[in-house]
C-alpha positions as CSV (number, residue, x, y, z in Angstrom):
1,X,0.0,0.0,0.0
2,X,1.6,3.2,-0.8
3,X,2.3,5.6,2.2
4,X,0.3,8.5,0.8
5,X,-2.8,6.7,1.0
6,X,-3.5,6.2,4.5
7,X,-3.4,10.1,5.4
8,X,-5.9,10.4,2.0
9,X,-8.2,8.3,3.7
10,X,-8.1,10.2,6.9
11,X,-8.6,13.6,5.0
12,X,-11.4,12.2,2.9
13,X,-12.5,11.1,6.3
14,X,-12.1,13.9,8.3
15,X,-14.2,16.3,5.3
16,X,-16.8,13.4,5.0
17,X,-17.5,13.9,8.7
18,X,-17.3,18.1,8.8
19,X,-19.5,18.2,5.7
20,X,-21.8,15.9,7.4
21,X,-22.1,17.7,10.5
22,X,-22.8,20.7,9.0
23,X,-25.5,19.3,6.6
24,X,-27.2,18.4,10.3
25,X,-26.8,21.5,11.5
26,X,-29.1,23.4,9.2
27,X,-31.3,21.1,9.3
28,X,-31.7,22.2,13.6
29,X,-34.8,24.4,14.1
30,X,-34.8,27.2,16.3
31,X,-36.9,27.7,19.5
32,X,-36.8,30.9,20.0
33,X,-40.2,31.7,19.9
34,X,-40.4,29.4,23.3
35,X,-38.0,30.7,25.1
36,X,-38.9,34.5,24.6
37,X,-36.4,35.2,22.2
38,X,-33.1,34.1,24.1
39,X,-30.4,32.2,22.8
40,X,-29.5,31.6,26.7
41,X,-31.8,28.3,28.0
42,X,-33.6,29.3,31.0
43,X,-33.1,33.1,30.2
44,X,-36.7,33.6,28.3
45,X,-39.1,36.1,29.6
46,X,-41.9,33.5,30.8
47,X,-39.0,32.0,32.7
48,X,-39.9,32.7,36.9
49,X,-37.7,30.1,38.3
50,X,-35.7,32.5,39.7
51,X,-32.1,30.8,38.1
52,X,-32.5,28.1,41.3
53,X,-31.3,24.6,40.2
54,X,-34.4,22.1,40.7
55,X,-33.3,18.8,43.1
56,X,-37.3,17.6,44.0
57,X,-36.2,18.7,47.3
């Protein structure tokens, strides 16, 4: 096997995988119509948790 086809493989690889997580990524919707228009979770203006963490205690 020559020795410049292993790292090919890995590139073709590696581009495979990028292109592939980017084709999933537009395919995301955003929410940001439930969470009053904040890219922050937990930040929307509905929100009245007061930022406390939630332990069913």
């Amino acid at each position: 096997m020559p020795s410049w086809l292993v790292p090919l493989i890995c590139l073709v690889a590696f581009v495979g995988f990028i292109w592939f997580a980017f084709r999933q990524g537009t395919k995301v919707m955003s929410d940001k119509a439930d969470n009053g228009g904040s890219d922050l979770p937990g930040m929307g203006s509905g929100d009245s948790s007061g930022g406390g963490s939630h332990h069913g205690f």
